[in-house]
MARTOR-516149 format. One record per residue (C-alpha): residue number from 1; residue in three letters; x, y, z. Coordinates in Angstrom, 2 decimals, decimal comma. Layout:
BEGIN
[node NUM; 'ALA'; [X; Y; Z]]
...
This chain:
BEGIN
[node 1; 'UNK'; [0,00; 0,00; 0,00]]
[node 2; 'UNK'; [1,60; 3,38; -0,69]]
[node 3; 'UNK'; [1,94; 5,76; 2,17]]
[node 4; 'UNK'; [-0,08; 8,64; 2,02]]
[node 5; 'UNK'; [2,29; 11,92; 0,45]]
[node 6; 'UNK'; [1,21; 15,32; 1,44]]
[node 7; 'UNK'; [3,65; 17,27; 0,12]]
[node 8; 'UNK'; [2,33; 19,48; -2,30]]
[node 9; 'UNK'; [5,68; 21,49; -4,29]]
[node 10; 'UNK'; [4,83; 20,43; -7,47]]
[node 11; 'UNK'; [1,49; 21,82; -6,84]]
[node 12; 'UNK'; [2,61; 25,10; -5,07]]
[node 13; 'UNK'; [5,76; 25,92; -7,56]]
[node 14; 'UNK'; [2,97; 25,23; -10,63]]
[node 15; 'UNK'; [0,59; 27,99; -8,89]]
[node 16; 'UNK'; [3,57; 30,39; -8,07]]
[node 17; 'UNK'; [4,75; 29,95; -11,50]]
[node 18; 'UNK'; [1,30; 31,08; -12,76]]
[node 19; 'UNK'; [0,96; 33,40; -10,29]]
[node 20; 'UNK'; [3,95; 35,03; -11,97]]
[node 21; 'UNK'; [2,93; 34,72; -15,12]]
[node 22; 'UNK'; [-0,60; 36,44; -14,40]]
[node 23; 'UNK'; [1,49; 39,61; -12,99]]
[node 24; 'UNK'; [3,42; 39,55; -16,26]]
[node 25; 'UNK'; [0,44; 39,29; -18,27]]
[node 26; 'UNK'; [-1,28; 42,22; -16,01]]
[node 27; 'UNK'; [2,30; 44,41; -16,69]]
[node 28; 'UNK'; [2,39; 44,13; -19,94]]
[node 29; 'UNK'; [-1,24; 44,96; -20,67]]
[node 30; 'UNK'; [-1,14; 48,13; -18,22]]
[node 31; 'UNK'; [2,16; 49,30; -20,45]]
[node 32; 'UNK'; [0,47; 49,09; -23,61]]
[node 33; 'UNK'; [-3,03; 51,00; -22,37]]
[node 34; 'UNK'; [-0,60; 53,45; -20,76]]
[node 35; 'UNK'; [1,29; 54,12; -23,55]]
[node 36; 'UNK'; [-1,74; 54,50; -25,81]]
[node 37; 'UNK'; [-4,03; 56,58; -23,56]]
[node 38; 'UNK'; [-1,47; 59,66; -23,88]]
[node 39; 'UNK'; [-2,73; 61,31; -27,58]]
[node 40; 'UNK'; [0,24; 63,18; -27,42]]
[node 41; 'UNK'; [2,73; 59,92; -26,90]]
[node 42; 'UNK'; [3,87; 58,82; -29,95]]
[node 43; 'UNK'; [6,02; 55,21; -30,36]]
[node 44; 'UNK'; [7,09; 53,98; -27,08]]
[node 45; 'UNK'; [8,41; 55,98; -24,28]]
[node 46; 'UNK'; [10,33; 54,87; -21,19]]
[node 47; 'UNK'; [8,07; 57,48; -18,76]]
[node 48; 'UNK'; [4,99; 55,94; -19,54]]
[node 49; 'UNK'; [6,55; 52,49; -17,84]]
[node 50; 'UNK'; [7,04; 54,13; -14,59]]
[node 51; 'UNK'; [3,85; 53,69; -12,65]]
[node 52; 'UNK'; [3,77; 50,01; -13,68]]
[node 53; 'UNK'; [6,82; 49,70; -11,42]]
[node 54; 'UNK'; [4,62; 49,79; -8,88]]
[node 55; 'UNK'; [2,71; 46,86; -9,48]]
[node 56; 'UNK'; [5,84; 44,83; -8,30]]
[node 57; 'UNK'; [5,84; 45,53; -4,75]]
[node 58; 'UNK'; [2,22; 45,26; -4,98]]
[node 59; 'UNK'; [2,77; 41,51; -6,32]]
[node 60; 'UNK'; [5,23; 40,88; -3,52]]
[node 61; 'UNK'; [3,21; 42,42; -1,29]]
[node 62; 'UNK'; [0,01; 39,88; -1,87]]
[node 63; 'UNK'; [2,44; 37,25; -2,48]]
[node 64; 'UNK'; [2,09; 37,30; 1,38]]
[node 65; 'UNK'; [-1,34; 36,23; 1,55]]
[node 66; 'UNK'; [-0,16; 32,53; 1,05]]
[node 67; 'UNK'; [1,48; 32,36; 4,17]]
[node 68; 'UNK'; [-0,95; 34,09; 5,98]]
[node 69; 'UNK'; [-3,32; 31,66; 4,78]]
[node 70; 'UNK'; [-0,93; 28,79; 5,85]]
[node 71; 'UNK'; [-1,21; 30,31; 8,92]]
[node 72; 'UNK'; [-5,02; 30,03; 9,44]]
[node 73; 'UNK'; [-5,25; 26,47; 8,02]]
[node 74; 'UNK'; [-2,80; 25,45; 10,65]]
[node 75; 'UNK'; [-4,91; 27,72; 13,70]]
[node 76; 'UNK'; [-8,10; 26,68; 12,15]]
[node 77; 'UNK'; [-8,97; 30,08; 11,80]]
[node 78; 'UNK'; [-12,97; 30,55; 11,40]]
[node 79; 'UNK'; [-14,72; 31,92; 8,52]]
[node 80; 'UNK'; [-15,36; 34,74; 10,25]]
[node 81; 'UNK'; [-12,15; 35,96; 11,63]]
[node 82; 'UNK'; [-11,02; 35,36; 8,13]]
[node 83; 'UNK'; [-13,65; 38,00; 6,66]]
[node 84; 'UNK'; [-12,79; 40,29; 9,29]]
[node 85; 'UNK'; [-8,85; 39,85; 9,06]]
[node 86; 'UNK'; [-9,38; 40,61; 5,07]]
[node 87; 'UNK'; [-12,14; 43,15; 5,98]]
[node 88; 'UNK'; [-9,11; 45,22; 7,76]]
[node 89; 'UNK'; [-6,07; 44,00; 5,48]]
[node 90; 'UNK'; [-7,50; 45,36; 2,08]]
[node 91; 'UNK'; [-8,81; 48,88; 2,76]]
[node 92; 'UNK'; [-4,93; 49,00; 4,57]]
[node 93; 'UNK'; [-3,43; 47,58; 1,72]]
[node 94; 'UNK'; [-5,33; 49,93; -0,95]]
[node 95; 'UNK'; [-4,57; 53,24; 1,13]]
[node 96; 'UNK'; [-0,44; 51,90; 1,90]]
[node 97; 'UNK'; [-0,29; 51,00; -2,01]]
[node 98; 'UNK'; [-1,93; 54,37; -3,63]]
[node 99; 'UNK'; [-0,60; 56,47; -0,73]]
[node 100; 'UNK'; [3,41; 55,37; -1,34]]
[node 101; 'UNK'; [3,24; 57,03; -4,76]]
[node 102; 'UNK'; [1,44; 59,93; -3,83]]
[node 103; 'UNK'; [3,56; 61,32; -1,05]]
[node 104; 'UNK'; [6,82; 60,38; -3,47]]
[node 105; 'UNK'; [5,92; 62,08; -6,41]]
[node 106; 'UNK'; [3,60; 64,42; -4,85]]
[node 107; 'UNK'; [0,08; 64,66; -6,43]]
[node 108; 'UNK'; [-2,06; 67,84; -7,05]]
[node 109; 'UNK'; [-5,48; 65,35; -7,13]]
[node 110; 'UNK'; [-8,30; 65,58; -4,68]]
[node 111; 'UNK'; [-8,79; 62,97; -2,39]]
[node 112; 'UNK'; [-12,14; 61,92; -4,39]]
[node 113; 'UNK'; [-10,08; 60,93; -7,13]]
[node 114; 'UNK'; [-8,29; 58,02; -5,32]]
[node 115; 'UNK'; [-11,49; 56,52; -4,30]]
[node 116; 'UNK'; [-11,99; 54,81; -7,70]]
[node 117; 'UNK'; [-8,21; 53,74; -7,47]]
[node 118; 'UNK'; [-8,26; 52,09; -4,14]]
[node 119; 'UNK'; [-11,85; 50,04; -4,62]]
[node 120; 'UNK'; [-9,67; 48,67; -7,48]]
[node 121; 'UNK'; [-6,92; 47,53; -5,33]]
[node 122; 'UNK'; [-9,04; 46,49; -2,91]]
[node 123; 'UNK'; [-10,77; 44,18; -5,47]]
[node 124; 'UNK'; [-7,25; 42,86; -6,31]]
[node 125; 'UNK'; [-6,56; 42,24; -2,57]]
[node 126; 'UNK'; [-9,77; 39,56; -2,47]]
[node 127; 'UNK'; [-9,23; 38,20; -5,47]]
[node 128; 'UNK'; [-5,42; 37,30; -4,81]]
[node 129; 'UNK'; [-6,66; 36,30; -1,20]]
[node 130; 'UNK'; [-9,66; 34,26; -2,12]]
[node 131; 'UNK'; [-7,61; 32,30; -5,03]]
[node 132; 'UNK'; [-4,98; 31,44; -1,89]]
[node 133; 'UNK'; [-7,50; 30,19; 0,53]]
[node 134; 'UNK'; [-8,88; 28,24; -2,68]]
[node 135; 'UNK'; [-5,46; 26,12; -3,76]]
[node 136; 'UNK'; [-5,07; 25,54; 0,43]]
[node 137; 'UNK'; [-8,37; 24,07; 0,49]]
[node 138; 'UNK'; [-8,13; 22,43; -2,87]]
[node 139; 'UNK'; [-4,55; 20,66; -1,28]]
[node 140; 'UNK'; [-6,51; 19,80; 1,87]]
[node 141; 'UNK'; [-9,52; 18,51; -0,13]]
[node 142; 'UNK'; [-6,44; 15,87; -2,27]]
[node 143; 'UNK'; [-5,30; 14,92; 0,98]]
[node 144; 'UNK'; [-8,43; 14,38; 2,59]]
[node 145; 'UNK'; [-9,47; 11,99; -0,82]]
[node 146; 'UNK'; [-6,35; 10,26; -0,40]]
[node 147; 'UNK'; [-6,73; 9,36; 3,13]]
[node 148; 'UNK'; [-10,33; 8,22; 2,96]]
[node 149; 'UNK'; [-9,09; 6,25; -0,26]]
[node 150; 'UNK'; [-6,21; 4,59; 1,89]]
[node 151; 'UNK'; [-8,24; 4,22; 4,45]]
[node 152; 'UNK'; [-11,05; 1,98; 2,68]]
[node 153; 'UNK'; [-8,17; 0,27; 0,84]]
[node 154; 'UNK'; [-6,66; -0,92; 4,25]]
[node 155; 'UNK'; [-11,03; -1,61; 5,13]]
[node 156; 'UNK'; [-10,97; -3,91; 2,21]]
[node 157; 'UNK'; [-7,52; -5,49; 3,00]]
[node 158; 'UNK'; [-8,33; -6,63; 6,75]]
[node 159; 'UNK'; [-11,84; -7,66; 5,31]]
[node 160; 'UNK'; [-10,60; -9,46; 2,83]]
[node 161; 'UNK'; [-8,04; -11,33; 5,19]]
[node 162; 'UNK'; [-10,67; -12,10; 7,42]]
[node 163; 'UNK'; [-12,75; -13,60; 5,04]]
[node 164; 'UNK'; [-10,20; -15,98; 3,97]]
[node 165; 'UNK'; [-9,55; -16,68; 7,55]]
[node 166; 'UNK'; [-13,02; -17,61; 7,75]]
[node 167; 'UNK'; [-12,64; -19,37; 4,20]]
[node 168; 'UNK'; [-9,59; -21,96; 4,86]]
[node 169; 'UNK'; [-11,47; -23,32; 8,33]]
[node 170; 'UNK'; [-14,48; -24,24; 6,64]]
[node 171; 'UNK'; [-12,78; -26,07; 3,82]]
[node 172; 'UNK'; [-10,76; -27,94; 5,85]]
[node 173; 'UNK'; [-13,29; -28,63; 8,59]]
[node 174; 'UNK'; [-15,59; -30,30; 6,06]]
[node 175; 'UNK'; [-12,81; -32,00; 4,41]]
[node 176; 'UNK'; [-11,60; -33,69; 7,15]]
[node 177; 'UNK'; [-15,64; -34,50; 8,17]]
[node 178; 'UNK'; [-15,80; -36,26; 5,23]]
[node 179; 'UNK'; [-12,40; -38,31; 5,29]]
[node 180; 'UNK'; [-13,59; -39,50; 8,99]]
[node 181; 'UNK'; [-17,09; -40,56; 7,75]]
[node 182; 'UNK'; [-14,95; -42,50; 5,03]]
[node 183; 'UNK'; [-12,80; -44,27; 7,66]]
[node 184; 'UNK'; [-15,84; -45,81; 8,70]]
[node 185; 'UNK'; [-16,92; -47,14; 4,86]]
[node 186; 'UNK'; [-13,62; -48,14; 3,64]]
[node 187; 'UNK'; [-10,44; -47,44; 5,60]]
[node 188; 'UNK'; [-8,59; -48,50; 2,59]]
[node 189; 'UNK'; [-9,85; -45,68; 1,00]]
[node 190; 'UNK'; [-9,34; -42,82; 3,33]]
[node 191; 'UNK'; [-5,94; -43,73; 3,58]]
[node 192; 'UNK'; [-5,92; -42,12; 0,01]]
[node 193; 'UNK'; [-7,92; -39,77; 0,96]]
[node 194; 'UNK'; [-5,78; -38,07; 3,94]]
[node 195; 'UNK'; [-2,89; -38,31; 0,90]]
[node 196; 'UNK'; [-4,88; -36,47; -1,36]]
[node 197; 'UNK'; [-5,87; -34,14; 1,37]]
[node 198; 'UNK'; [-2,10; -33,39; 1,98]]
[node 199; 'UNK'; [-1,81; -32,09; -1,47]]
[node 200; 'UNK'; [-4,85; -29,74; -1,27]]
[node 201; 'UNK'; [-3,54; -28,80; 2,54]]
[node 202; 'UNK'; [-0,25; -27,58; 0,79]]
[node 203; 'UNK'; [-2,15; -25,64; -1,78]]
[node 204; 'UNK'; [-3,88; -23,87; 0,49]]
[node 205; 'UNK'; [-0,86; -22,96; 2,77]]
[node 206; 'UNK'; [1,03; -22,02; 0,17]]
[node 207; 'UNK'; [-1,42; -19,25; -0,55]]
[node 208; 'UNK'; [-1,59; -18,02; 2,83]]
[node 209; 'UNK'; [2,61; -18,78; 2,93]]
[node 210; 'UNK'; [3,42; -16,21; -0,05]]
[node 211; 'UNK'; [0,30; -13,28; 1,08]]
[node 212; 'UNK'; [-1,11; -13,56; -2,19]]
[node 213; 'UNK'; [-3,70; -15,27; -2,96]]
[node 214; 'UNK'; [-3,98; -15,49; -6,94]]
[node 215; 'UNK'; [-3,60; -18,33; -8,07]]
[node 216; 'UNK'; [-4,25; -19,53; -12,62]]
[node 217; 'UNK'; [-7,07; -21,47; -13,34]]
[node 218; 'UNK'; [-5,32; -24,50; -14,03]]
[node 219; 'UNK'; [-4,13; -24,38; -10,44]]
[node 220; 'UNK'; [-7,35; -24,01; -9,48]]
[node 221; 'UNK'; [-9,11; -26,68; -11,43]]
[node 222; 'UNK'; [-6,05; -29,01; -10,20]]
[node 223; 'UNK'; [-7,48; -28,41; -6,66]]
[node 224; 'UNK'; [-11,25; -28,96; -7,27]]
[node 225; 'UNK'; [-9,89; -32,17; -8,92]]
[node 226; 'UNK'; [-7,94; -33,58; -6,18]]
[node 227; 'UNK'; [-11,28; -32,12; -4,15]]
[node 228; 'UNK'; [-13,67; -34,64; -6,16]]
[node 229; 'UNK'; [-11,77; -37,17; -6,47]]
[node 230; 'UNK'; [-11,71; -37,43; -2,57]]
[node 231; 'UNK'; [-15,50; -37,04; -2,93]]
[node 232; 'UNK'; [-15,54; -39,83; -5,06]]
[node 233; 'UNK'; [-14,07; -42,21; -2,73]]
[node 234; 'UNK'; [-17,27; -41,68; -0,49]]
[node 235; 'UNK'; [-19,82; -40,60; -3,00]]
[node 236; 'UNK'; [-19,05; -43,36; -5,30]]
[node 237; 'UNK'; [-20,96; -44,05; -8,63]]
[node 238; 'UNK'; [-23,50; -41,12; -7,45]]
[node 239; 'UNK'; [-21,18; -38,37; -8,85]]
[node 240; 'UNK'; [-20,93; -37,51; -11,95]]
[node 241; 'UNK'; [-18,55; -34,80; -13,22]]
[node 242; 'UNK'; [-19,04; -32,95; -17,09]]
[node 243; 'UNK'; [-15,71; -31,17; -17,63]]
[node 244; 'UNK'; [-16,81; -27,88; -20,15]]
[node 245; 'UNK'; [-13,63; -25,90; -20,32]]
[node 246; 'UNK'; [-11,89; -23,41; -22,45]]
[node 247; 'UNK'; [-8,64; -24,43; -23,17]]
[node 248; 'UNK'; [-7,34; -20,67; -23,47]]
[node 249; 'UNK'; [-9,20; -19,81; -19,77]]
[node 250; 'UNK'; [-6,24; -21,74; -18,22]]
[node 251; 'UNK'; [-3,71; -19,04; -17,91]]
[node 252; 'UNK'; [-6,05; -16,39; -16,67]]
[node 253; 'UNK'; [-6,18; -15,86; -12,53]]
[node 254; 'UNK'; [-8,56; -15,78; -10,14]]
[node 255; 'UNK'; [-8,58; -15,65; -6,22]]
[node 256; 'UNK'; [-7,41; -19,19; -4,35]]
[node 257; 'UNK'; [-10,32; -20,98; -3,26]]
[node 258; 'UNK'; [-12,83; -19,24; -5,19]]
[node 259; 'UNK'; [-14,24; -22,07; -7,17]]
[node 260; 'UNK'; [-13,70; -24,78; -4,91]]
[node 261; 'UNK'; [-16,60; -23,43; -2,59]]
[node 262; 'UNK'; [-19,12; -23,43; -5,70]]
[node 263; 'UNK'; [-18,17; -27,11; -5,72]]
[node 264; 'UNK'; [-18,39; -28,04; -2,60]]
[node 265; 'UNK'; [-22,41; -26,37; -2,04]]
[node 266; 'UNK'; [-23,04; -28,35; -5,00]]
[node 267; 'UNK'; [-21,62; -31,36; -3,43]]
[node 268; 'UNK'; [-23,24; -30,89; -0,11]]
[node 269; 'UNK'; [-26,79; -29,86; -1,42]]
[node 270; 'UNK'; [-27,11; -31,79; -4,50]]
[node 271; 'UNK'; [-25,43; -35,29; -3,69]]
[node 272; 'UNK'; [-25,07; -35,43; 0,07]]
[node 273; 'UNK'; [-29,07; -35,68; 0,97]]
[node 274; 'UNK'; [-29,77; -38,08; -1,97]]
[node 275; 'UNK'; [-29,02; -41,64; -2,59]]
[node 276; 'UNK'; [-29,53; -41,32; -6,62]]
[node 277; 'UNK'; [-26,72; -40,99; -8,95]]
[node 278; 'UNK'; [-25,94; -36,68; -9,98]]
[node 279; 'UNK'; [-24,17; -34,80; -12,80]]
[node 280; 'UNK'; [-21,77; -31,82; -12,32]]
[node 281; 'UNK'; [-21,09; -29,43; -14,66]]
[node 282; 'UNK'; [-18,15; -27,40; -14,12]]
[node 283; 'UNK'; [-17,79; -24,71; -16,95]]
[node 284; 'UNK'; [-15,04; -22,01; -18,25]]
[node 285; 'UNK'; [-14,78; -19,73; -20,65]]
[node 286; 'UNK'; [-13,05; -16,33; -21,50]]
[node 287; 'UNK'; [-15,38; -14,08; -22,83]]
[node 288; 'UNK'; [-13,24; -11,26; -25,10]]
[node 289; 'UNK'; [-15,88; -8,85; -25,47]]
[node 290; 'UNK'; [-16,73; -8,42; -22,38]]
[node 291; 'UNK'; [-13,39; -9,02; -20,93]]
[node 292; 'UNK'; [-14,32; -11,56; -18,56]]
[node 293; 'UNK'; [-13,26; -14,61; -17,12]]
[node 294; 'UNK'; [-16,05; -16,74; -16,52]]
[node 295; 'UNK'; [-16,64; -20,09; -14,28]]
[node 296; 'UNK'; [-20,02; -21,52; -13,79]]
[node 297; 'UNK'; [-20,61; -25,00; -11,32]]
[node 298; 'UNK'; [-23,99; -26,35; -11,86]]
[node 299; 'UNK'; [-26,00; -29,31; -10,43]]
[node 300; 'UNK'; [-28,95; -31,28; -11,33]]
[node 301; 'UNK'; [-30,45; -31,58; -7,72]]
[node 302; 'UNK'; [-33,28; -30,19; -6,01]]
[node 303; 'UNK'; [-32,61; -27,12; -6,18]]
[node 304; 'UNK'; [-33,48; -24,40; -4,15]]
[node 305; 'UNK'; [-35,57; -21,17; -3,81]]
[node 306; 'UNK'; [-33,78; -18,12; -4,90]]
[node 307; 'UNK'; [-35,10; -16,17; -1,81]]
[node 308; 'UNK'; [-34,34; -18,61; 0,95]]
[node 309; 'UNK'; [-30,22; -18,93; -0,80]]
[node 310; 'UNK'; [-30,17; -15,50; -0,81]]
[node 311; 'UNK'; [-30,93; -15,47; 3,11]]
[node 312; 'UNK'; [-29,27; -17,97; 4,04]]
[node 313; 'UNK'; [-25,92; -17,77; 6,12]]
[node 314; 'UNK'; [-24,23; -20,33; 4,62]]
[node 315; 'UNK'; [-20,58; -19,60; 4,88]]
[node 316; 'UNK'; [-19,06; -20,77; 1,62]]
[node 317; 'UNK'; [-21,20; -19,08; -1,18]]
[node 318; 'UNK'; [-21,72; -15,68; 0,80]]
[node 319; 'UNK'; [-17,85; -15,66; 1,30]]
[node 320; 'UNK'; [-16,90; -16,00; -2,11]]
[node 321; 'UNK'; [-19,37; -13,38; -3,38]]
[node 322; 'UNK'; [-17,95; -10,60; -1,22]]
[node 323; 'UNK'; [-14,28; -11,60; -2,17]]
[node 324; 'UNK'; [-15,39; -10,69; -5,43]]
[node 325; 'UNK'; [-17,45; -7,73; -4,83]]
[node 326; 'UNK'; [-14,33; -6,17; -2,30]]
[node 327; 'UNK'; [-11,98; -7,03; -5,14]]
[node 328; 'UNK'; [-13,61; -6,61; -8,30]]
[node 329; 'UNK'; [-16,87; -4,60; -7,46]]
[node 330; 'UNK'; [-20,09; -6,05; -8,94]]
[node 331; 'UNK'; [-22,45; -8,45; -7,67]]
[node 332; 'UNK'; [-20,03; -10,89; -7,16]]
[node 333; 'UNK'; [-22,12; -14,31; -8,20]]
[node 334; 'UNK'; [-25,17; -14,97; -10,33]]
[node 335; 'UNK'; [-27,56; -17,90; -8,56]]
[node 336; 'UNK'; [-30,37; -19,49; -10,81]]
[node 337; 'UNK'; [-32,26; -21,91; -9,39]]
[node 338; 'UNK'; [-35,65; -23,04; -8,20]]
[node 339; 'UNK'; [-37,20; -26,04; -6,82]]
[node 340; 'UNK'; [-36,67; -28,85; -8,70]]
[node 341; 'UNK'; [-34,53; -26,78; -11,17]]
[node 342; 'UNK'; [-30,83; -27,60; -10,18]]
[node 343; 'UNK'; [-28,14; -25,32; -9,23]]
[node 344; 'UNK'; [-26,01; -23,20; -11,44]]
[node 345; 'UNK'; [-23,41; -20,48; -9,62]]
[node 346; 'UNK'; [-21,84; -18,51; -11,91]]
[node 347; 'UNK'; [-18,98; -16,13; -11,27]]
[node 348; 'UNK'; [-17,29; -13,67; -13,82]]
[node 349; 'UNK'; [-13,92; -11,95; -13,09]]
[node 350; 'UNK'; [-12,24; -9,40; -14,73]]
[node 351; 'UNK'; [-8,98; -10,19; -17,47]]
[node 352; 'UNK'; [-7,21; -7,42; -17,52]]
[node 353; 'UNK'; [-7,45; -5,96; -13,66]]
[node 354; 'UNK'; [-6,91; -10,22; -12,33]]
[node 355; 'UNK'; [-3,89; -10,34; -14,89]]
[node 356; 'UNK'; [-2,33; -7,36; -13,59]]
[node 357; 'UNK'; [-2,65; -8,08; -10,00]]
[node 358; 'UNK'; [-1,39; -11,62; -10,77]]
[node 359; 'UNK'; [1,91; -9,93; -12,37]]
């Protein structure tokens, strides 16, 4: 996770660098409608540059306003002690800035006619000061986004973590239930079995072993193989398994221990409270429009109503579908079934984000 920056110089040297460049603009404008208000001036004339000279310490003066505002983010300075500290700093400002000239060069013009002048600077005064407070709050506003988006990454990470903690039990718990209620069939057999299991135990350790969990979907079909074959050795001639895959889905990743759980509800719903024979139908497929990858596991049980799934608190299904929805958004897995209609889970992950993760 990257730690959250907020340093902000390439920010602040871009707005000081237009801030410059606005002052030059303003310069070089005031020169030229100097030079051409005088109808007795003709071609350029140094004199007529002189009281934009003025309009540097002016710059450097308001330049000032960005600490000052620095100063009142850090204080938490109210709105209102803001208005009134700029309520007191502009008409100052306006009177210093007209009044320097005045008493240098002297100045035969009633007082009246500064009053135009110093509304004008005044005007400049907010504007400068109200485009400071701005970028600050803009800056604070980037920060703030990139905490809260830190913050619901690291969410998402200890959810995620504790969903797989919650994962890996169950698996193994009704693994092992299953290899005992062999021992008691054919001893002969669960000797295999606890093999087999030894293999899928690795597989899963080595997931948690390396802290991350993607894993290709040949991996992944490996383990729901070694998975139903140990079913087989207590489920018999009852299971049936229909092998629909897309030889160039292989490759692609997905999260450890994603489709193994589709299996396994199948395997527990469909086959477990039923002595007749059942067919499984694991599918894959990449789907290039869409940019998908998408597994399906599907039973010909008894089905179930849609309703009653959805409120259920089954651990392995509702796991799975908010992995996917914390990692990949969505709604995570599509259910169809009914009574009497079978069981199809289908789950669709995306190429190119699950590729680049995996790299």
């Amino acid at each position: 996770m990257k730690e959250l920056t907020t340093s902000t110089t390439p920010s602040t040297a871009r707005m000081w660098r237009n801030y410059a460049l606005a002052w030059l603009a303003y310069v070089a404008l005031l020169t030229v409608v100097l030079q051409l208000a005088d109808p007795k001036q003709r071609g350029f004339h140094w004199t007529g540059f002189i009281p934009v000279v003025w309009l540097v310490p002016q710059a450097l003066v308001l330049a000032l306003h960005w600490p000052l505002s620095g100063w009142m983010e850090r204080r938490q300075v109210s709105f209102a002690m803001r208005c009134l500290i700029h309520g007191i700093g502009a008409p100052v400002y306006a009177v210093v800035s007209y009044a320097l000239p005045a008493l240098t060069y002297g100045t035969t013009q009633p007082l009246a006619y500064y009053v135009w002048p110093m509304l004008y600077a005044m005007m400049g005064y907010g504007v400068i000061a109200t485009t400071f407070h701005m970028v600050r709050a803009n800056a604070a506003r980037r920060r703030q986004e990139a905490a809260m988006q830190q913050a619901h990454a690291l969410l998402v990470a200890t959810e995620l973590n504790a969903l797989r903690s919650k994962l890996n039990p169950h698996f193994l718990f009704n693994t092992l239930h299953s290899i005992i209620a062999l021992t008691r069939k054919d001893p002969d057999a669960a000797e295999t079995a606890l093999f087999q299991f030894s293999d899928m135990l690795r597989y899963v350790l080595d997931t948690e072993k390396t802290g991350h969990d993607r894993v290709t979907l040949d991996d992944e079909l490996g383990f729901v193989r070694d998975y139903l074959e140990l079913e087989s050795l207590r489920l018999g001639a009852r299971l049936h398994v229909d092998w629909e895959l897309d030889d160039n889905a292989g490759g692609h990743v997905l999260p450890a221990l994603s489709l193994q759980p589709l299996v396994e509800n199948s395997i527990k719903h469909a086959f477990n409270p039923h002595s007749r024979p059942g067919r499984l139908v694991i599918r894959t497929r990449v789907d290039e429009r869409a940019g998908r990858l998408v597994l399906s596991v599907g039973d010909d049980g008894p089905g179930a109503d849609l309703a009653r799934v959805r409120a259920s608190t089954g651990l392995g299904l509702r796991t799975v579908e908010r992995r996917l929805q914390l990692e990949y958004g969505g709604d995570g897995l599509a259910i169809e079934t009914a009574p009497g209609a079978g069981f199809v889970v289908t789950m669709a992950i995306p190429l190119a984000a699950n590729d680049k993760d995996f790299s």
